[in-house]
Residue frames relative to the residue before (quaternion, step in Angstrom):
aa qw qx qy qz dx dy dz
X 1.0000 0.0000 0.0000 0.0000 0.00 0.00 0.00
X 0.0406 -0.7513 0.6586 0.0065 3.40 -0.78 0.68
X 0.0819 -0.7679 0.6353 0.0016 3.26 -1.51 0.96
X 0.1118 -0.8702 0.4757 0.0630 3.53 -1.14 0.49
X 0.4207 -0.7168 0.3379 0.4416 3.86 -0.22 0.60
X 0.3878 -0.7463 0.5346 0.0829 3.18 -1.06 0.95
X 0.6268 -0.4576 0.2412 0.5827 3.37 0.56 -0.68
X 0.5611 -0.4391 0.6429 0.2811 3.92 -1.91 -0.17
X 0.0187 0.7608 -0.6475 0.0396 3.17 -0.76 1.46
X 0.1153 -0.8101 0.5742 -0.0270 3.64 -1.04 1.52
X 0.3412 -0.6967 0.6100 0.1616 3.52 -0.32 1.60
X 0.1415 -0.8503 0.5065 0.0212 3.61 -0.29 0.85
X 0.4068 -0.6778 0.4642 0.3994 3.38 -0.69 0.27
X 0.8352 -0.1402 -0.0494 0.5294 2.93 0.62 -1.51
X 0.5568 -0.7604 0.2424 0.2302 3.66 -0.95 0.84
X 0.3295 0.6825 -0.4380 0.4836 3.30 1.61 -0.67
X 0.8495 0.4569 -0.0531 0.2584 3.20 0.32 -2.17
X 0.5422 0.3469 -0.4007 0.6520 3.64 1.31 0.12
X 0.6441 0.3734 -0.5000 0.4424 4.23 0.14 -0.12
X 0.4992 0.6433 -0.3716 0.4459 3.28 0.66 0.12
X 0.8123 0.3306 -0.1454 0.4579 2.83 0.88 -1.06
X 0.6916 0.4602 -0.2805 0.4808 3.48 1.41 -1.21
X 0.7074 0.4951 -0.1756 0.4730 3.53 1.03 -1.60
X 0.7753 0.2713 -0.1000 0.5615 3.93 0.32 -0.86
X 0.7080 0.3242 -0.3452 0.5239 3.76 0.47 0.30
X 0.7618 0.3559 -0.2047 0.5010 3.65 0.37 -1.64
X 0.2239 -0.7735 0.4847 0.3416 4.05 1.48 -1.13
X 0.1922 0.6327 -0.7008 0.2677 3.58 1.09 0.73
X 0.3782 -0.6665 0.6185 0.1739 3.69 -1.45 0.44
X 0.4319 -0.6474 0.5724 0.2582 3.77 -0.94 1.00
X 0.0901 0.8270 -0.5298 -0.1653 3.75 -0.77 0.97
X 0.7039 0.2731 -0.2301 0.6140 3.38 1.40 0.36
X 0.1804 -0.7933 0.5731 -0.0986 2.98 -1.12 0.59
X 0.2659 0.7838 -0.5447 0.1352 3.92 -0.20 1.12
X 0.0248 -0.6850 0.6897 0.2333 3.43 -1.79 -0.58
X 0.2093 -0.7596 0.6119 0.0691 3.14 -1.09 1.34
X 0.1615 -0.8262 0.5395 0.0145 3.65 -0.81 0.90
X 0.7789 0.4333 -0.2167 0.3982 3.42 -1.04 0.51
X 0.7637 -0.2072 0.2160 0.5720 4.07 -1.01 -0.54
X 0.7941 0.2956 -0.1943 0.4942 3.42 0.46 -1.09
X 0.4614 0.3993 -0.5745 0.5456 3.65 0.08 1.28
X 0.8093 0.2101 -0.2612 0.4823 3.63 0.29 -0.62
X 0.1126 0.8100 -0.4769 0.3222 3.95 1.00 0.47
X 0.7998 0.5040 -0.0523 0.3219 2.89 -0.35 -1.79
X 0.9221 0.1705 -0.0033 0.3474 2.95 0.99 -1.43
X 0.3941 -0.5893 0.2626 0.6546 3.29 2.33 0.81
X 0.6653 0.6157 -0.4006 0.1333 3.69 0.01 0.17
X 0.4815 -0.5889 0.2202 0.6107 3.67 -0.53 0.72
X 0.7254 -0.1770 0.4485 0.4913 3.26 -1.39 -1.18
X 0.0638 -0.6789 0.6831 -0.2616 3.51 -0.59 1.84
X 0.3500 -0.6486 0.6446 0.2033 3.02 -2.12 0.02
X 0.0288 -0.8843 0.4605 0.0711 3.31 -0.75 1.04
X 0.4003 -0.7845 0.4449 0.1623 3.60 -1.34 0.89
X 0.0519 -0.8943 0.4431 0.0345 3.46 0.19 0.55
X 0.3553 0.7993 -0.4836 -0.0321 3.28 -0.52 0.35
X 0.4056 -0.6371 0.6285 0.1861 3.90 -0.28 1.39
X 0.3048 0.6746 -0.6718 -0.0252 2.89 -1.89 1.21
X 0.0384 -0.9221 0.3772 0.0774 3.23 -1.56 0.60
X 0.6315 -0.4487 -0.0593 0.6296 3.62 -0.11 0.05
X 0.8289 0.1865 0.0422 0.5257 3.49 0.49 -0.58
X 0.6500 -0.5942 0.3039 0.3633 3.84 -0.86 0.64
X 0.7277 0.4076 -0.1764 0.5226 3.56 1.13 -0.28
X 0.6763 0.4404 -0.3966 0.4375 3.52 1.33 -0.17
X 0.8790 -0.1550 0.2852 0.3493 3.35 -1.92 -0.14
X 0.2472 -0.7361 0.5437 0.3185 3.81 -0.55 0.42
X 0.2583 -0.7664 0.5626 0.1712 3.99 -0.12 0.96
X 0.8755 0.2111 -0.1179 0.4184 3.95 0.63 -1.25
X 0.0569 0.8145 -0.5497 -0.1764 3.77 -0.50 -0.07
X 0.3757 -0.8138 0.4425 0.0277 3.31 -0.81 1.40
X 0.1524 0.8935 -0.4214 -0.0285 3.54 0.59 0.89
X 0.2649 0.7832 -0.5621 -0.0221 4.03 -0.84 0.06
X 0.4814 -0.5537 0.6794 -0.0084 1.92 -1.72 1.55
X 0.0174 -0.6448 0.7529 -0.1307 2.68 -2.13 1.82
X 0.5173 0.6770 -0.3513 0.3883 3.53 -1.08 0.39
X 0.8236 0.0740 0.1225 0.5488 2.92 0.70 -1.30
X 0.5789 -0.5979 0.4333 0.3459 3.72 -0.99 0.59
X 0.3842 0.7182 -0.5784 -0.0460 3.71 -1.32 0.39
X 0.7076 -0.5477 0.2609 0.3624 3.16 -1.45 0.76
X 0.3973 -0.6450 0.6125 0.2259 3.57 -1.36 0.60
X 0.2340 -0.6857 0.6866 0.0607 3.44 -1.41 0.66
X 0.2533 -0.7327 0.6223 0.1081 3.25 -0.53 1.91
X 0.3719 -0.6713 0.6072 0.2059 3.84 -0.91 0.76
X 0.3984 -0.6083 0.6109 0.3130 3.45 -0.73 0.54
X 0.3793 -0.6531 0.6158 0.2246 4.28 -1.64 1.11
X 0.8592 0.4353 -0.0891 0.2537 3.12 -1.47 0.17
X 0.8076 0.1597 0.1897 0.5350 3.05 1.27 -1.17
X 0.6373 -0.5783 0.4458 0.2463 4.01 -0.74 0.90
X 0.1279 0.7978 -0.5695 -0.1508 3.64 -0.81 0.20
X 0.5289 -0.5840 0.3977 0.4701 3.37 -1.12 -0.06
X 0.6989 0.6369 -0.0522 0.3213 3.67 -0.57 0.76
X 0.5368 0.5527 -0.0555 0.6351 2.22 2.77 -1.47
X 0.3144 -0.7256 0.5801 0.1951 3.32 -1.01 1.07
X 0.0203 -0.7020 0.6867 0.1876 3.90 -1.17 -0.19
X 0.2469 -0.6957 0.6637 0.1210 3.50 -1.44 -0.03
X 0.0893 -0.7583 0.6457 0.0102 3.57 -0.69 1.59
X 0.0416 0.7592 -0.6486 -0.0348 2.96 -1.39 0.66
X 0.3442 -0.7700 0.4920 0.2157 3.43 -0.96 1.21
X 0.0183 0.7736 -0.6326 -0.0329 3.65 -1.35 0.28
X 0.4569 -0.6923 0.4687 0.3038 2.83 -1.88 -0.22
X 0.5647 0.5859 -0.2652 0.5171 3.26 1.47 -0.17
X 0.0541 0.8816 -0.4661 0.0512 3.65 0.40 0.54
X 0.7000 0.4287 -0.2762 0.4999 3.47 0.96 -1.20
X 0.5115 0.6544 -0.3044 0.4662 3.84 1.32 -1.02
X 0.8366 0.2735 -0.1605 0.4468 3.67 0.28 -1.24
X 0.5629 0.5412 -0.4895 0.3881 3.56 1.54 0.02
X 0.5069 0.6202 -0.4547 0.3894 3.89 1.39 -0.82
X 0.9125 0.3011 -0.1910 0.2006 3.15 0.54 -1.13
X 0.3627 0.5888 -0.4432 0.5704 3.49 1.88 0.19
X 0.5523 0.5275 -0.3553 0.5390 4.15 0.81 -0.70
X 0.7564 0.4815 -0.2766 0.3457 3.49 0.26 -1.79
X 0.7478 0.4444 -0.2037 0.4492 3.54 1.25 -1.27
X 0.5868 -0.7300 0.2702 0.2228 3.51 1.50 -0.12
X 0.4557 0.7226 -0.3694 0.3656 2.83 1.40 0.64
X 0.6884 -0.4563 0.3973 0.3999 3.61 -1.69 0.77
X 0.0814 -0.7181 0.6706 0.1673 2.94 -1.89 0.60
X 0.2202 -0.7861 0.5255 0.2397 3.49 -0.58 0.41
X 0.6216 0.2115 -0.0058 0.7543 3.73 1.47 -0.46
X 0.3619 -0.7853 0.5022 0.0071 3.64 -0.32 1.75
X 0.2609 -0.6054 0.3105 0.6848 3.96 0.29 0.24
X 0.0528 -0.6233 0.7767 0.0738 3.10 -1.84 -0.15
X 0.1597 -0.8118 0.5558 0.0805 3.47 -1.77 0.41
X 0.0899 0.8607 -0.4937 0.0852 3.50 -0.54 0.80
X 0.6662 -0.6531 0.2871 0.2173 3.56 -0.90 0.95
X 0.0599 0.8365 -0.5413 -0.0600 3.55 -0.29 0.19
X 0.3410 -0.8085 0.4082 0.2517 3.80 0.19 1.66
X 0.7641 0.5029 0.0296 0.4031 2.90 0.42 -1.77
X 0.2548 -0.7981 0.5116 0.1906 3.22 -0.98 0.79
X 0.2017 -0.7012 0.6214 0.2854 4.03 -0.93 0.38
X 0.8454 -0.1434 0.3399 0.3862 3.20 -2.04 -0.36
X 0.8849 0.0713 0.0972 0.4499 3.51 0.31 -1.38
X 0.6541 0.3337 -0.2323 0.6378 3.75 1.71 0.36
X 0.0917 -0.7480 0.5952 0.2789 3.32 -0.69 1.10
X 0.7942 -0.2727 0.3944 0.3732 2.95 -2.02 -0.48
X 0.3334 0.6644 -0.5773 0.3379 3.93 -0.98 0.33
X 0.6125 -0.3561 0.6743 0.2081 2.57 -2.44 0.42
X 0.2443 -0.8207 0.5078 -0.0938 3.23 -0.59 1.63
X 0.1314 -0.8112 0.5608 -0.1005 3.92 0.33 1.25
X 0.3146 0.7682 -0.5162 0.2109 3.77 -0.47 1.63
X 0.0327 -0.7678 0.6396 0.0200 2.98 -1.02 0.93
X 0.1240 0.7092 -0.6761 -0.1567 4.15 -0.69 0.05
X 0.2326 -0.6476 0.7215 -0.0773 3.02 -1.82 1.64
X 0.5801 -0.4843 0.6187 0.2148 3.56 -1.63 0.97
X 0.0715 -0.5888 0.7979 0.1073 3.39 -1.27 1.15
X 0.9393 -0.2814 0.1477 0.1289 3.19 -1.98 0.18
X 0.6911 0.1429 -0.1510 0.6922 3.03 1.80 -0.60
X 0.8566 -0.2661 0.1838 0.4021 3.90 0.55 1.02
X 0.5666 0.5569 -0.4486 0.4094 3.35 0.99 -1.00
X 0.3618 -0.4566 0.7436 0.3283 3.56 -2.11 0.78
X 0.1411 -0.5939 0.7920 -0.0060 3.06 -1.79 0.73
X 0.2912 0.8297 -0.4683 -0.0866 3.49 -0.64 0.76
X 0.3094 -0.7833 0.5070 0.1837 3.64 -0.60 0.82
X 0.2947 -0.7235 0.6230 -0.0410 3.26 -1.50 1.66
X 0.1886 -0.6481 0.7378 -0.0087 3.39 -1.23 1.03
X 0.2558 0.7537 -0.5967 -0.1026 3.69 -0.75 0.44
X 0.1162 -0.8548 0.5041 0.0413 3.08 -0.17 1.38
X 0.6510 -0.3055 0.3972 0.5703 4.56 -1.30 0.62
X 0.4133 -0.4464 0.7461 0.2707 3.47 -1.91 0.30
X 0.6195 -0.5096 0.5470 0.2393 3.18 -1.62 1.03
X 0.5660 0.4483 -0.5559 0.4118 3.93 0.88 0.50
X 0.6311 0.6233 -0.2381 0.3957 3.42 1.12 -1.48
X 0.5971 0.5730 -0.2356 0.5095 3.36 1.09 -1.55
X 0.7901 0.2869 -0.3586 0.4061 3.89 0.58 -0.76
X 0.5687 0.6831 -0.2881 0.3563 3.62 1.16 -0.50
């Protein structure tokens, strides 16, 4: 059996408010765009007949779709209070790696959003299996409904970088 990630799906509350954040803050780019109405929108998900907002985004018009924004209206569903300050068990996050770190920290700052992990930077010598080695640029910030979101730069160590 083989399996492969497909994409992050974020039951949003409100949608305006998470493109804001993903599309106009992070610049992931919306490549799809729907609304499903009626029995089949709330199918899938044991729910009556709802209206859903969808909107698939990713970095760039030709790549992978990494996030899907969905909300649900119509119909009542529970909220999931994220825990502040602090990890829970249970709690999802979403990393994403770039190259533009100092660019997307102005503007997650500029737009005012939470940080639960200020940036910060810290060395990693040694390489594993599935992390290399590098100067390790992070910051994780609260989107709209709680989720950590945190964005990685790993940039050469200043030994590599002079060699």
């Amino acid at each position: 059996m083989k399996l492969q990630f497909e994409r992050f799906t974020l039951f949003c509350r409100d949608m305006d408010a998470s493109l804001r954040f993903y599309r106009d803050t992070l610049g992931m780019v919306v490549v799809e765009e729907k609304t499903l109405r009626g029995a089949m929108a709330g199918g899938l998900l044991q729910l009556p007949p709802c209206t859903m907002r969808i909107a698939l985004l990713a970095a760039s018009d030709d790549a992978p779709v990494i996030v899907g924004l969905f909300e649900i209206s119509d119909v009542t569903i529970d909220a999931i209070e994220a825990p502040q300050g602090k990890p829970a068990h249970g709690q999802t996050a979403l990393v994403l790696s770039t190259t533009a770190f100092d660019a997307l920290q102005q503007a997650i700052t500029a737009a005012g959003y939470r940080f639960l992990t200020p940036p910060l930077t810290y060395p990693k010598r040694v390489a594993s299996e599935r992390s290399p080695a590098g100067m390790y640029r992070e910051l994780i910030a609260y989107d709209p409904d709680n989720v950590p979101v945190s964005i990685l730069q790993i940039d050469p160590l200043p030994e590599e970088a002079a060699a």
